[in-house]
C-alpha positions, 0 to 999 in steps of 0.5 A: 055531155051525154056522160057528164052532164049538159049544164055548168053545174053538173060537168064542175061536180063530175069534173070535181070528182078528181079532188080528193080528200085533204089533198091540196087542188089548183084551178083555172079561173072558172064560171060562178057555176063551176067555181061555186060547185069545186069550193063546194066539194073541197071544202066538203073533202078538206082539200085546201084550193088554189084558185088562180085568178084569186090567189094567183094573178098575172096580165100579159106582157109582150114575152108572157105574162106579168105576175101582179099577185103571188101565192108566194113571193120568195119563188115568184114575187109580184112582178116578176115577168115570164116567157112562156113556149106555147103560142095563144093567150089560154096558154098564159091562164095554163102556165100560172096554173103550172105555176100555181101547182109547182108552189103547192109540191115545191118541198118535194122538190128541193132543185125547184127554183125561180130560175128553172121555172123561167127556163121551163116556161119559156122552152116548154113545148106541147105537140099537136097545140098550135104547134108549127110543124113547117115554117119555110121562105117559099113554101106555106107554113103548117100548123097544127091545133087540136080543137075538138069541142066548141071551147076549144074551136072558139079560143083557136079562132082567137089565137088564128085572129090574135096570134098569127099573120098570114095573107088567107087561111086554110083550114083542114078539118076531121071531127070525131062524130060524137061531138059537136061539130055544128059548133066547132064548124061556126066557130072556124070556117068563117076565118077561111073564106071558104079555103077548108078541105074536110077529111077523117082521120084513120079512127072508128069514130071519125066522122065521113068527110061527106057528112061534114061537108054537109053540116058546113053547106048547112051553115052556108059554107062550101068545103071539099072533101078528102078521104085522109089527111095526106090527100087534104094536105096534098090538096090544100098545099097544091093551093096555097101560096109562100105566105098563106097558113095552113091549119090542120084542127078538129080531132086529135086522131086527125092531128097525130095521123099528120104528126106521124105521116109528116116527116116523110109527106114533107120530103115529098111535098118539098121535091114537088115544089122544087120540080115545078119551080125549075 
């Protein structure tokens, strides 16, 4: 907000600037604000705009979603049904918008077909977003879910609720001190019953686990602390149970320095158990 603006209407005319003139745009479905401020500006630029949710039109199914209106249905005609890779309910607006994307350069792609965007959907993956990193009989599973603005924080509280089953959740979170991390904590550590470990990820603008701790005492939330995301991990792990989940979200920088470290903490962490159950 501080460099795009702190209302609807002024972040969809800085976030419009990536419309150029007489080049063809796709949108997710928007605020009237933000949807009346980008038709503004591609009409203003000559730049036809797909609006998904208008042009575009699915409900989910099981397996993904259905699609119930077509922008072109001799590549995906109207009822057709799709798989998508990516696990929460956002993910289903972001594939139509892929979709929706795809029909505007097919041309350019004579090898586009209905079958590879099927077979694209379904085996897509997307690191670092409600990715499972660890899933074993015995052993906690390990997902990671980048959710660094409140939006964010609220639709991975959604797919937590919606989207995954496990007997408590156990949240690991690091936060970037230039963001709203009042927000983003009211949003998550309500669904962990007081199982989160705050910690910082190796970047300048990480904010110090005990500053963290101290908005979430705030909120009415007690936190522990932890000096990295290795020692969070190891912390956690050490408490939770075979059919517990742990969440490691906030920054970005908190989830890659994991991704990276992980292979090797997964060894460690995997001979730890082994030892403890003989």
């Amino acid at each position: 907000t501080a460099l795009l603006g702190d209302t609807i209407e002024q972040i969809a005319y800085e976030k419009g600037g990536i419309i150029k003139p007489g080049v063809p745009a796709v949108t997710a479905p928007q605020q009237p604000a933000a949807i009346s401020k980008l038709r503004a500006i591609a009409a203003k630029r000559q730049a036809p705009l797909t609006q998904v949710g208008q042009d575009w039109a699915f409900v989910p199914v099981q397996s993904g979603l259905k699609i119930t209106k077509s922008a072109n249905e001799s590549l995906l005609p109207t009822g057709s049904e799709l798989a998508v890779g990516l696990a929460g309910a956002h993910q289903l607006v972001n594939a139509l918008v892929a979709i929706g994307a795809l029909n505007i350069v097919r041309t350019s792609f004579p090898a586009l077909s209905h079958e590879a965007i099927v077979c694209g959907l379904a085996t897509v993956q997307w690191n670092g977003r409600l990715q499972t990193i660890h899933q074993a009989e015995g052993t906690p599973t390990l997902l990671v879910a980048a959710a660094h603005t409140p939006a964010s924080a609220k639709t991975l509280a959604l797919a937590l609720q919606n989207d995954f089953h496990y007997r408590q959740l156990w949240l690991i979170l690091g936060v970037t001190v230039d963001k709203n991390i009042t927000d983003i904590f009211a949003a998550l550590l309500p669904l962990a019953n007081q199982h989160t470990a705050v910690t910082m990820a190796d970047h300048p603008r990480a904010a110090q686990p005990a500053e963290l701790a101290q908005i979430a005492a705030d909120l009415g939330f007690e936190v522990s602390t932890a000096e990295n995301i290795e020692t969070a991990v190891r912390h956690i792990w050490a408490q939770a149970r075979s059919n517990d989940l742990i969440c490691v979200t906030g920054s970005i920088f908190v989830v890659g320095d994991l991704l990276n470290l992980w292979p090797m903490l997964k060894q460690t962490l995997t001979y730890q158990q082994q030892a403890s159950q003989k």
